[in-house]
C-alpha positions as CSV (number, residue, x, y, z in Angstrom):
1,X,6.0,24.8,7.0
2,X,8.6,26.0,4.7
3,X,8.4,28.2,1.5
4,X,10.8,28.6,-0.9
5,X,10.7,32.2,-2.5
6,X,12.3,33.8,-5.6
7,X,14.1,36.5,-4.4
8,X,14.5,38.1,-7.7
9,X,11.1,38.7,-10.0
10,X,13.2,40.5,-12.7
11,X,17.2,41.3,-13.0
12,X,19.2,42.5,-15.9
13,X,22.7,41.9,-15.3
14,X,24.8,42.9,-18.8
15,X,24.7,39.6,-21.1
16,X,23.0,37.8,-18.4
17,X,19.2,38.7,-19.5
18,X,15.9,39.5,-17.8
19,X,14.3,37.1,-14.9
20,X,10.7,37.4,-15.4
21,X,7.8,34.9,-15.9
22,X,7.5,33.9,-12.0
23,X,6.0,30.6,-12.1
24,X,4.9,27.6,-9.4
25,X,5.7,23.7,-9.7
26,X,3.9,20.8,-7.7
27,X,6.2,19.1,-5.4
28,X,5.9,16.8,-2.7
29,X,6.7,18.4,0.8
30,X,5.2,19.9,3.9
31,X,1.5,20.2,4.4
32,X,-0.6,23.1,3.7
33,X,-3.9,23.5,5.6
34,X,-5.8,25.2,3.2
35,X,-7.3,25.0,-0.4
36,X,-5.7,27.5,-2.7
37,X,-8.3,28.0,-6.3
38,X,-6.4,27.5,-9.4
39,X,-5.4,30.2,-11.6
40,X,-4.3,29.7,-15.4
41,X,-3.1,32.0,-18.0
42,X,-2.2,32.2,-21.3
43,X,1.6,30.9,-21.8
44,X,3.2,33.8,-23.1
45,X,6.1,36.0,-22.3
46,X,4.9,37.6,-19.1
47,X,2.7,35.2,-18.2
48,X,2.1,34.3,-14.3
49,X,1.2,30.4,-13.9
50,X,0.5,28.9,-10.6
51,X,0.0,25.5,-9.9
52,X,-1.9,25.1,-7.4
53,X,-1.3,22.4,-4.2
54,X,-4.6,21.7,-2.3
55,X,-5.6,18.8,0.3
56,X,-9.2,18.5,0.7
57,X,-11.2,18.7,3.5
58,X,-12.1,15.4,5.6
59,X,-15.4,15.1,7.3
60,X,-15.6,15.4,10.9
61,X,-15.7,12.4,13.3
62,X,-18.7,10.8,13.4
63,X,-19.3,8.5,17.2
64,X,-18.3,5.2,16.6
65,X,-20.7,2.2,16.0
66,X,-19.4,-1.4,16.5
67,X,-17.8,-3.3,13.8
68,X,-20.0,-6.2,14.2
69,X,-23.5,-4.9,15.4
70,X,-24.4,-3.2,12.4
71,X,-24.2,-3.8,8.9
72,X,-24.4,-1.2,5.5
73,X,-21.8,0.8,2.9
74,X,-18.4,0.6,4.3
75,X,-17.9,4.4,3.3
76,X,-20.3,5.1,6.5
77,X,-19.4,2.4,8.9
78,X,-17.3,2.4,11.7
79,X,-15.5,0.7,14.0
80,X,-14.7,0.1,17.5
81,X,-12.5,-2.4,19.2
82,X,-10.3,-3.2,22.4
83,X,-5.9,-4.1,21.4
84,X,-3.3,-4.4,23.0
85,X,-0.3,-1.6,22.4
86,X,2.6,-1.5,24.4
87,X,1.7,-3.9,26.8
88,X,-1.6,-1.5,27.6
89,X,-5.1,-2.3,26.9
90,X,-6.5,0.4,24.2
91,X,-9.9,1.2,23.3
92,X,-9.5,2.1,19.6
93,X,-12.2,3.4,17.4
94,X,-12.7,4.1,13.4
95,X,-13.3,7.4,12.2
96,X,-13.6,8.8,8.8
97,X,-10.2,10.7,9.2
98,X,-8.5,7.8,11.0
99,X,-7.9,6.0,14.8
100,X,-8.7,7.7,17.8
101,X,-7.3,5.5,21.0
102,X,-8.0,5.8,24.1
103,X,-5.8,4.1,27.1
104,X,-7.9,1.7,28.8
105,X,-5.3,0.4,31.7
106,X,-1.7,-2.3,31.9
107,X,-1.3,-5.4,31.1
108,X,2.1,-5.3,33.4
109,X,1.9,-2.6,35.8
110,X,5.8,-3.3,36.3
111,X,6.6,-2.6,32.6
112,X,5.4,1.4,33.3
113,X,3.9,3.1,30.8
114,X,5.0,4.7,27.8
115,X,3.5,7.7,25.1
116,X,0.5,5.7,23.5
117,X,-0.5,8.3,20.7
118,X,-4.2,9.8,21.4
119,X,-5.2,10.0,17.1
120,X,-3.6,8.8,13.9
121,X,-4.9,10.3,10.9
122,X,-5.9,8.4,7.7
123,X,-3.3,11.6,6.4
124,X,-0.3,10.0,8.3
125,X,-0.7,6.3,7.2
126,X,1.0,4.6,4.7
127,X,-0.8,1.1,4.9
128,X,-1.8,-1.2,7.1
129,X,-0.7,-5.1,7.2
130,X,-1.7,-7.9,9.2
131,X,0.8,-10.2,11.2
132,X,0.6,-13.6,13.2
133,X,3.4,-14.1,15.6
134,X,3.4,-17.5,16.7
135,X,6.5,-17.5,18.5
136,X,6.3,-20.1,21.5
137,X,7.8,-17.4,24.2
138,X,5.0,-14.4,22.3
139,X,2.1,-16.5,22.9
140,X,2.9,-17.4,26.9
141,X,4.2,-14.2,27.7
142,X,1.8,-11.7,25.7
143,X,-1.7,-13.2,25.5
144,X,-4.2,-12.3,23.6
145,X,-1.7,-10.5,20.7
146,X,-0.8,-13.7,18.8
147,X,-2.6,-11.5,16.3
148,X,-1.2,-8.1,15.2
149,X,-2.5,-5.0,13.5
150,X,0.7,-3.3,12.3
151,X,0.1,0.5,11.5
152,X,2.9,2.0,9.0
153,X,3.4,5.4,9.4
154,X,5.9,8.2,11.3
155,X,6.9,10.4,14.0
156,X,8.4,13.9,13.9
157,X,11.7,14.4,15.6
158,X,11.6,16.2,18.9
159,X,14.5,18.5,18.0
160,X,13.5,19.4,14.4
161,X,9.9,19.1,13.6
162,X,10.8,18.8,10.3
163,X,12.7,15.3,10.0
164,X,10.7,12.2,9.8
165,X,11.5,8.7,10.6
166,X,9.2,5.8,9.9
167,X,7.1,4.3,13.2
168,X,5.4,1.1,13.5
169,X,2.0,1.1,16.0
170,X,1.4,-3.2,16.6
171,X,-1.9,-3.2,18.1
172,X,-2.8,-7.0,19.2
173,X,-5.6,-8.8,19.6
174,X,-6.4,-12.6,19.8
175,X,-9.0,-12.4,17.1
176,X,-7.6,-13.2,13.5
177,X,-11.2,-11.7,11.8
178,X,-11.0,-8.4,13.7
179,X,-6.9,-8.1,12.7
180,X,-8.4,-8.5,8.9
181,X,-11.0,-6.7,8.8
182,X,-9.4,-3.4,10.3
183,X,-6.3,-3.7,7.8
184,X,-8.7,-4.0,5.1
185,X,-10.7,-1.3,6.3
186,X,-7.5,1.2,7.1
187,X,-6.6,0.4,3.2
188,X,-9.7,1.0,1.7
189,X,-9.6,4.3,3.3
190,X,-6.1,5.4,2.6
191,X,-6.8,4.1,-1.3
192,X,-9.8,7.1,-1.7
193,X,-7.4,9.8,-1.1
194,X,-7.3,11.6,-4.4
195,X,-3.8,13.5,-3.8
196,X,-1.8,10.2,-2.5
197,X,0.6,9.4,-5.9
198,X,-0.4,5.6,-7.2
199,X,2.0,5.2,-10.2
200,X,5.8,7.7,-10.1
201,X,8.0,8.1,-12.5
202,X,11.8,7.9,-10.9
203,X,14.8,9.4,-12.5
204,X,17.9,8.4,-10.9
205,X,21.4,10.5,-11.6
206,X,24.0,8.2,-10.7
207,X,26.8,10.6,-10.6
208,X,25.4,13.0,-8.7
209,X,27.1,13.8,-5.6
210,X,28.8,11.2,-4.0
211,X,27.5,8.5,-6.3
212,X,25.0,7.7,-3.8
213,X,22.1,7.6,-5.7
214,X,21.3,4.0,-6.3
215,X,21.9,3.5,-2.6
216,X,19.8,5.6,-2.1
217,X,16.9,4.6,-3.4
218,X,17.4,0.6,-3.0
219,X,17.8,1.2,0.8
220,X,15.7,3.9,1.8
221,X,13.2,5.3,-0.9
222,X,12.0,2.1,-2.3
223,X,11.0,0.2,0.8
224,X,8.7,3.1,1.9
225,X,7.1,3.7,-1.8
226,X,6.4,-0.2,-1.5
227,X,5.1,0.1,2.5
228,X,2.7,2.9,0.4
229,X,1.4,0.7,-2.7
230,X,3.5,2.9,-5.2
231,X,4.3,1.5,-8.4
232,X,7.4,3.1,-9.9
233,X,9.0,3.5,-13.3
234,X,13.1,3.4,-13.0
235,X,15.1,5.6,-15.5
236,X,18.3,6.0,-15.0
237,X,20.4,9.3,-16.8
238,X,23.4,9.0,-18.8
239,X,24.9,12.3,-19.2
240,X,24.1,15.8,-18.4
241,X,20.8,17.0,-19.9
242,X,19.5,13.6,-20.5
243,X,16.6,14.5,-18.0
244,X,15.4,17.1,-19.8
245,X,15.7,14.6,-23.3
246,X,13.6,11.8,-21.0
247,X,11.0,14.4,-20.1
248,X,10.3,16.4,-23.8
249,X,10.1,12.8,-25.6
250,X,7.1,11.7,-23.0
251,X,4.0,10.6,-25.1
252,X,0.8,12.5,-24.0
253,X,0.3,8.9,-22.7
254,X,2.9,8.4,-20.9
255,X,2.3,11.9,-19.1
256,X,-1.7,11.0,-18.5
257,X,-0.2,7.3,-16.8
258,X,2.0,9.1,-14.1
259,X,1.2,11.2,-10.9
260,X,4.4,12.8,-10.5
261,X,8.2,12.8,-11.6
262,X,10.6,12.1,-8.5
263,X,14.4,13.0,-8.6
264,X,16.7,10.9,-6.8
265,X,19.8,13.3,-7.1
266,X,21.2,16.4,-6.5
267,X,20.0,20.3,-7.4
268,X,20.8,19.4,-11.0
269,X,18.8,16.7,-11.8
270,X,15.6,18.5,-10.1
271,X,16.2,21.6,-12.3
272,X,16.8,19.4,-15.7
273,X,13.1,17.8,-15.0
274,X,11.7,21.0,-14.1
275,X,13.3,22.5,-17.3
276,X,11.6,19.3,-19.2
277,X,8.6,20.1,-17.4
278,X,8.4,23.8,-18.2
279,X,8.7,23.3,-21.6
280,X,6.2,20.8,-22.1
281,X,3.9,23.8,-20.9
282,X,5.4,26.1,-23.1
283,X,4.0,23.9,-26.1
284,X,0.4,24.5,-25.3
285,X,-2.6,22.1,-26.1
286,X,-3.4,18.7,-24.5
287,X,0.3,18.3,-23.6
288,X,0.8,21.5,-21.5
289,X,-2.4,20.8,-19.4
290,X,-0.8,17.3,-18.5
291,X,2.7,18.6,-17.7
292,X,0.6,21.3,-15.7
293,X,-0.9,18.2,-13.3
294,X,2.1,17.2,-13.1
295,X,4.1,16.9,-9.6
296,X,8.1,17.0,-8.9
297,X,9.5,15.8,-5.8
298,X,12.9,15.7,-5.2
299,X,14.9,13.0,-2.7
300,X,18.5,14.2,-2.0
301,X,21.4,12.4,-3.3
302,X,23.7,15.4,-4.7
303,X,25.8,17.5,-2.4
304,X,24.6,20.2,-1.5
305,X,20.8,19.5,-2.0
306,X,19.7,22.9,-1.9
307,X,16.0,21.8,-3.3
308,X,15.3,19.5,-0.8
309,X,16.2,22.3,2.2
310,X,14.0,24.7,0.4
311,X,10.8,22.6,0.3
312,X,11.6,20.0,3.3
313,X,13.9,22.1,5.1
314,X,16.1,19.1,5.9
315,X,18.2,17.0,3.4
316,X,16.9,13.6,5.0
317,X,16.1,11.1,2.2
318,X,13.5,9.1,4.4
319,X,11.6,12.5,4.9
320,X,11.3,13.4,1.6
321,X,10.5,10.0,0.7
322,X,7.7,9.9,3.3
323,X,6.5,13.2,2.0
324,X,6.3,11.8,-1.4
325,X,4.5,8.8,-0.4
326,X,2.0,10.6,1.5
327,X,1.0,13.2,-1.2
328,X,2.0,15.6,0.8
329,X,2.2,19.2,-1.4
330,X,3.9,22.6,-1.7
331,X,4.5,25.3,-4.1
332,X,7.7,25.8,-5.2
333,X,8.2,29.5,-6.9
334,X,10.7,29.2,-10.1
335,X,12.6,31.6,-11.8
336,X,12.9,32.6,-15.8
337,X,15.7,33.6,-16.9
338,X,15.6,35.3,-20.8
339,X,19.4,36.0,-22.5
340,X,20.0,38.2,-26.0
341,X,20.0,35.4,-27.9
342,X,16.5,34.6,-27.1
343,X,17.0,31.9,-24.7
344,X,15.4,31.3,-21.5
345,X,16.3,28.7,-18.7
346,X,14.5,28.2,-15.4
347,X,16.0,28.2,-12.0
348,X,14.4,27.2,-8.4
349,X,17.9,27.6,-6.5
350,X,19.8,30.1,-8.0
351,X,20.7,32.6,-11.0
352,X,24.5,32.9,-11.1
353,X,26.4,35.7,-12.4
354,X,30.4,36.4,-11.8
355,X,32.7,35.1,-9.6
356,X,29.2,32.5,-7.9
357,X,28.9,32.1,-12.0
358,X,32.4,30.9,-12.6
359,X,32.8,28.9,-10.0
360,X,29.4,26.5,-10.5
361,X,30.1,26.3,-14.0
362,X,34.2,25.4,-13.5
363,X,33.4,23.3,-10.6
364,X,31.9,20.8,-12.6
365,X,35.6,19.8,-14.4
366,X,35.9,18.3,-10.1
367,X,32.2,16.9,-9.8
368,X,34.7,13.4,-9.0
369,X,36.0,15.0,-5.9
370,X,32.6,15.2,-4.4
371,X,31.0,18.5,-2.5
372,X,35.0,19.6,-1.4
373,X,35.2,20.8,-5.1
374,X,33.1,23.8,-4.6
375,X,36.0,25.0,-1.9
376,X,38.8,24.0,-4.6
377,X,37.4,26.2,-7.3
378,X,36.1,28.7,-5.4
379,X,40.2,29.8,-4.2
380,X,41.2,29.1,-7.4
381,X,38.3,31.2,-8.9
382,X,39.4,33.9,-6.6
383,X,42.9,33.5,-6.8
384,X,42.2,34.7,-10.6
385,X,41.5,38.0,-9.7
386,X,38.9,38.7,-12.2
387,X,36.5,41.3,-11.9
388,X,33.1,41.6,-13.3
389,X,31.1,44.8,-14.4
390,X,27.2,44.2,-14.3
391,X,24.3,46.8,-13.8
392,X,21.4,45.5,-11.7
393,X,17.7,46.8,-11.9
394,X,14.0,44.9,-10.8
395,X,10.7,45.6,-10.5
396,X,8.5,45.8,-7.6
397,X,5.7,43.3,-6.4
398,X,2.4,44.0,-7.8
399,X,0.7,45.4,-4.7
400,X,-2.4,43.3,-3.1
């Protein structure tokens, strides 16, 4: 699991101002285990908010009864039925926190056998779907799958644990009735998760980066938010800021109607919605409580994607994608940072001062030449020679 932390509670650099005000977003990305309590203050200078990420707790298995032997509330009945996955016969059964499978023998001893999962949790599913294959070569060589139960959801690389790719179980069977009934079933199941998103609202910067973004979301993002039954609101930015615009003219409506606010961009885009976000809060009443409940998650289409490291620990679009669609949640520390003039701006990445300062801020001028212009200004940055005065203090944690 990875945690992204602010590594500085306060600085005062010269002009720069005070960090202070450590905060915490919702965002979509890897899976804590336990319930955290919520803890609200007062929004005022010094104020510490956390928003707090939570998955509840599923009931424990309960033995299987069979799908057709007894009747009653479909919140308390199971299932139990034999498919056919991977050319192997598979005892699978329905739990209240998902599949449990168990390998009954092969079909074709010749074919050899390959890794038939032992448990798929409700957690790990996107949806369910029913399929009839009535290919003439399918229903000679494979009998008794002409019908298919196709389980959406995803395996974990072997290498790094942390990137996800999409996997498809097709479990068979000759019976039409039991092929509905477990996809409806599956559904039903997956639709009473509370922390699963239902209705997003997607803000696409199409200069981010390498331009990528709309690629990005058409080809990759998109068919898994449909796979999960996510409707999605589509706003694409104009110009720098316009984020932040998009999010302080939101109705307390329009807030209420959405789960979560995704970013399909780079670092920039992510910190204009938190920065919209953040000041919704700062506005107290009705409006800040909403903007409070409100998630970020963040796919990558920029170039460095610094966010998407920090809270996925990979830059992999389909991963964060998949986290998104699952509900999946983490806290994300932010950082305030107060100037003389009595401005503030918040920060997740970052808080540049000096030659790092100069070199972000002319670096945009070459945002056409893609990530290479970081290397550009940063000789020509140093090739300046300027030097930079600053005096640094910060305070210590609060003790335990």
């Amino acid at each position: 699991m990875h945690f992204f932390k602010s590594l500085l509670p306060s600085l005062a650099v010269n002009n720069l101002g005070r960090v202070s005000a450590r905060k915490r977003l919702h965002t979509f990305s890897s899976r804590p285990q336990t319930v955290v309590p919520v803890k609200h203050q007062s929004h005022n200078q010094h104020a510490h908010h956390t928003l707090c990420l939570y998955r509840p707790n599923l009931p424990q298995d309960t033995p299987a009864e069979s799908l057709y032997s007894q009747g009653g509330d479909d919140s308390t009945t199971f299932a139990e039925a034999v498919f056919i996955l991977q050319q192997n016969r598979v005892s699978v059964t329905l739990t209240s926190s998902g599949l449990q499978l168990t390998r009954l023998g092969c079909t074709f001893p010749c074919c050899g056998t390959r890794h038939i999962p032992v448990a798929v949790s409700y957690d790990d599913i996107l949806s369910a779907s029913y399929l009839q294959n009535t290919s003439w070569i399918w229903t000679t060589f494979c009998i008794g799958q002409t019908h298919q139960l196709v389980i959406h959801t995803f395996k974990r690389s072997r290498r790094r644990r942390c990137l996800w790719c999409p996997q498809q179980l097709i479990l068979g069977s000759s019976s039409a009735g039991v092929v509905e009934e477990w996809a409806m079933r599956i559904n039903s199941a997956i639709r009473q998760s509370s922390h699963r998103p239902r209705d997003l609202l997607v803000l696409l910067n199409p200069f981010g980066g390498t331009r990528k973004a709309k690629e990005v979301w058409r080809d990759i993002a998109m068919p898994v938010f449909n796979l999960a039954g996510v409707r999605c609101m589509n706003i694409e930015t104009e110009r720098a800021w316009h984020a932040r615009q998009l999010i302080s003219e939101l109705t307390l409506h329009e807030l209420n109607s959405y789960d979560g606010i995704v970013a399909v961009g780079g670092d920039g885009l992510f910190q204009e919605i938190m920065n919209g976000l953040l000041d919704l809060r700062a506005q107290g009443g009705d409006m800040a409580a909403a903007a409070a409940c409100m998630r970020l998650g963040h796919i990558p289409a920029g170039s460095t994607d610094a966010v998407a490291y920090s809270i996925n620990g990979t830059r992999s679009q389909l991963t964060a994608a998949l986290h998104i669609a699952l509900g999946d949640r983490i806290p994300l520390d932010v950082l305030r940072v107060d100037t003389e003039d009595m401005q503030h701006r918040f920060a997740v990445c970052v808080a540049s001062y000096g030659y790092m300062g100069d070199l972000m801020k002319d670096s945009e001028k070459l945002r056409w030449m893609g990530p290479a212009r970081y290397n550009i200004q940063g000789a020509i940055t140093l090739f300046t020679g300027k030097a930079y005065t600053a005096r640094v203090s910060w305070l210590p944690p609060p003790l335990p």
